[in-house]
C-alpha positions as CSV (number, residue, x, y, z in Angstrom):
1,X,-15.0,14.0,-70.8
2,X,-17.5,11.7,-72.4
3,X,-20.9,11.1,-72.1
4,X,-21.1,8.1,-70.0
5,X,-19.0,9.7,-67.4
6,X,-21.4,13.1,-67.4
7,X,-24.4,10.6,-67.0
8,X,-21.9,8.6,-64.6
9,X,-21.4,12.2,-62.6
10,X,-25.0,13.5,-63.3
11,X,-27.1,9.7,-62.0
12,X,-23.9,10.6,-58.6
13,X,-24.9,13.4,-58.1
14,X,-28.9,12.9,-58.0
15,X,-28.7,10.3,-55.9
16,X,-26.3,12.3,-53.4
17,X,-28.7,15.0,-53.4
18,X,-31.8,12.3,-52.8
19,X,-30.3,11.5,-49.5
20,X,-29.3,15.7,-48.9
21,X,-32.6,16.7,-49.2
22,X,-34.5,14.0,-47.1
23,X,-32.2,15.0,-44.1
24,X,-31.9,18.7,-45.7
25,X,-35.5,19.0,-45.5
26,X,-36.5,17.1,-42.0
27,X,-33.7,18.9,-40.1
28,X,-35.4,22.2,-41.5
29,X,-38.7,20.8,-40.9
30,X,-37.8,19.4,-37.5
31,X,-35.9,22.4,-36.1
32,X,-38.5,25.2,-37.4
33,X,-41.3,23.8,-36.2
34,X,-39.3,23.0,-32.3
35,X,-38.2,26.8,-32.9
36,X,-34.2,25.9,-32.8
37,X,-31.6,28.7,-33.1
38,X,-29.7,28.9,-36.2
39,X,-26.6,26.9,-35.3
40,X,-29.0,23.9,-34.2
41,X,-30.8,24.0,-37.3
42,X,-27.9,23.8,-39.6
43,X,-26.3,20.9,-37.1
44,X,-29.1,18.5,-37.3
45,X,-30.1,19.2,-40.8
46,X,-26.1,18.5,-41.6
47,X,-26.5,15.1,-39.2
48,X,-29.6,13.9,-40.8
49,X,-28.3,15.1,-44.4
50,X,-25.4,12.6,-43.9
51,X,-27.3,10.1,-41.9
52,X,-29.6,9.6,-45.2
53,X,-27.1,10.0,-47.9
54,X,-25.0,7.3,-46.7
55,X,-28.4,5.1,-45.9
56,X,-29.3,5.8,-49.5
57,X,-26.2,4.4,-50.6
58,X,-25.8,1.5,-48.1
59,X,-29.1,-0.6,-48.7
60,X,-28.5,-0.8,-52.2
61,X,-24.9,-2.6,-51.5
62,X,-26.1,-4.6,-48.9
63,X,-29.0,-6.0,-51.0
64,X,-26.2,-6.6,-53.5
65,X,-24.7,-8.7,-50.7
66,X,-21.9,-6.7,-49.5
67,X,-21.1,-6.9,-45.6
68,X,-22.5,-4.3,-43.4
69,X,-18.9,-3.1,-42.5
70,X,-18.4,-3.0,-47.2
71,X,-21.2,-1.4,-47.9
72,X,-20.2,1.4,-45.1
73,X,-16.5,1.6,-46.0
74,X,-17.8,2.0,-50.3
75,X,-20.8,4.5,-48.7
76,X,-18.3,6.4,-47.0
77,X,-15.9,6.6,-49.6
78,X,-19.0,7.4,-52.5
79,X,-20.7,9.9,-50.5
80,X,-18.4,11.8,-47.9
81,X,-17.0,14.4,-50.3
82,X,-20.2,15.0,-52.2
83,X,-22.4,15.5,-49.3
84,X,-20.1,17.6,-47.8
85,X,-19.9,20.3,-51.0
86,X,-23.5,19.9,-50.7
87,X,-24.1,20.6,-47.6
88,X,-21.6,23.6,-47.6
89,X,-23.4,24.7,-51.0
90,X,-27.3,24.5,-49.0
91,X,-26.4,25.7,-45.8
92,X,-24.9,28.4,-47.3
93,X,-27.3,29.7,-49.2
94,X,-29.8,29.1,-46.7
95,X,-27.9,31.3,-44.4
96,X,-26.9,34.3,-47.0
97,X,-31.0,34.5,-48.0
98,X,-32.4,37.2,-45.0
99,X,-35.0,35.4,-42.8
100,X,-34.7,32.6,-44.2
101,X,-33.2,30.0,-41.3
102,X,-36.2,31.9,-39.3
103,X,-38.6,31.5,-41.5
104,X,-41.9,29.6,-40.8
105,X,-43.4,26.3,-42.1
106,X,-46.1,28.2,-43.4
107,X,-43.7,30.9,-45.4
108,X,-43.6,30.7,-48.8
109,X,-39.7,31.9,-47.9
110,X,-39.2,28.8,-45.9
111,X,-40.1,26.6,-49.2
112,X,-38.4,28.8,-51.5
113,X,-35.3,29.1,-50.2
114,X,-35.2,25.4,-49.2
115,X,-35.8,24.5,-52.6
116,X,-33.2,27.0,-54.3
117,X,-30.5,25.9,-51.7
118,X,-30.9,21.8,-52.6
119,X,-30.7,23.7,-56.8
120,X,-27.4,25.0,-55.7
121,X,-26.1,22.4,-53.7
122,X,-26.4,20.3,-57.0
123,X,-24.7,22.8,-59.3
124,X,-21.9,23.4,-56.5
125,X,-21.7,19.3,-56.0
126,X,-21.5,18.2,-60.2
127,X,-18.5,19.2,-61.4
128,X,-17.2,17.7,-58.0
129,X,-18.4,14.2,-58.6
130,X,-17.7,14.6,-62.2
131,X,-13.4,15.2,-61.3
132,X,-13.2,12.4,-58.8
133,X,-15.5,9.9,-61.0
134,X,-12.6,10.5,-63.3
135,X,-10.3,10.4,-60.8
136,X,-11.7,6.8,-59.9
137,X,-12.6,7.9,-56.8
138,X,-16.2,9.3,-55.5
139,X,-18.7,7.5,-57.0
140,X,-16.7,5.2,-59.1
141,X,-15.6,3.4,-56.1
142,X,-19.4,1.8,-55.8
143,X,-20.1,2.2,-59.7
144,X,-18.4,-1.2,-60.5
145,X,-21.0,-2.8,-57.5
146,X,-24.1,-1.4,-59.4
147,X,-23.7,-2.4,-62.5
148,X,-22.6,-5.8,-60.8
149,X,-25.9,-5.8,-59.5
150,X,-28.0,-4.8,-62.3
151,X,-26.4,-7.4,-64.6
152,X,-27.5,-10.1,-61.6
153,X,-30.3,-8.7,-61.6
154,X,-31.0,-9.0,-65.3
155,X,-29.8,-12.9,-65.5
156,X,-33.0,-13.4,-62.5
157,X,-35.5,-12.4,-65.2
């Protein structure tokens, strides 16, 4: 594979984790500090993981001047698979590392493992992004609208 589609896969998945780890990180935050059971934890975290990943992806489109109901169907087809192996990849290890889910705020554990689980939900989400940006699918499907947009974007200057 070359380098522009490693950069291609590498700039995906960054921004797919962006979004992850807002929601990642608030549902953890959120949850710990309302004292939520496990399974609640890992729900809203999921929700708000999602919620933000496809945010993060939609604003851009729409400021490109895609239609609400575009920018959702291109965020949808971008994002689902990605955040998914991410969120598989962070909830996972959140849930294998002992004490870690119950953790407090103030628990260097808490931060730790947070961190370490967004580290591996990158390495598990790369080589994902990198097959279906070759695949033209993933990613590639709103690649085309970017650089749309930054060569606009450019011309304004």
């Amino acid at each position: 594979m070359n380098e522009s589609a490693n950069k291609t896969a590498l700039l995906a998945t960054l921004h797919c984790l962006t979004g992850c780890a807002v929601g990642e990180v608030l549902g953890m935050i959120l949850s710990t500090a309302l004292q939520w059971n496990t399974l609640s934890s890992v729900i809203l975290s999921i929700a708000l993981a999602f919620l933000f990943g496809y945010t993060f992806s939609t604003v851009p489109l729409l400021r490109g001047g895609l239609t609400l109901k575009k920018a959702l169907t291109l965020a949808l087809a971008a994002d689902t698979v990605s955040i998914a192996v991410m969120e598989l990849a962070d909830n996972g290890f959140i849930l294998i590392v002992p004490g870690a889910i119950h953790a407090g705020l103030d628990a260097t554990l808490f931060w730790i493992s947070l961190v370490l689980s967004l580290i591996a939900a990158f390495i598990a989400a790369f080589p994902v992004n990198k097959y279906l940006i070759a695949k033209g699918r993933g990613h590639a499907v709103v690649h085309q609208y970017h650089h749309q947009q930054h060569h606009d974007h450019a011309h304004h200057h």
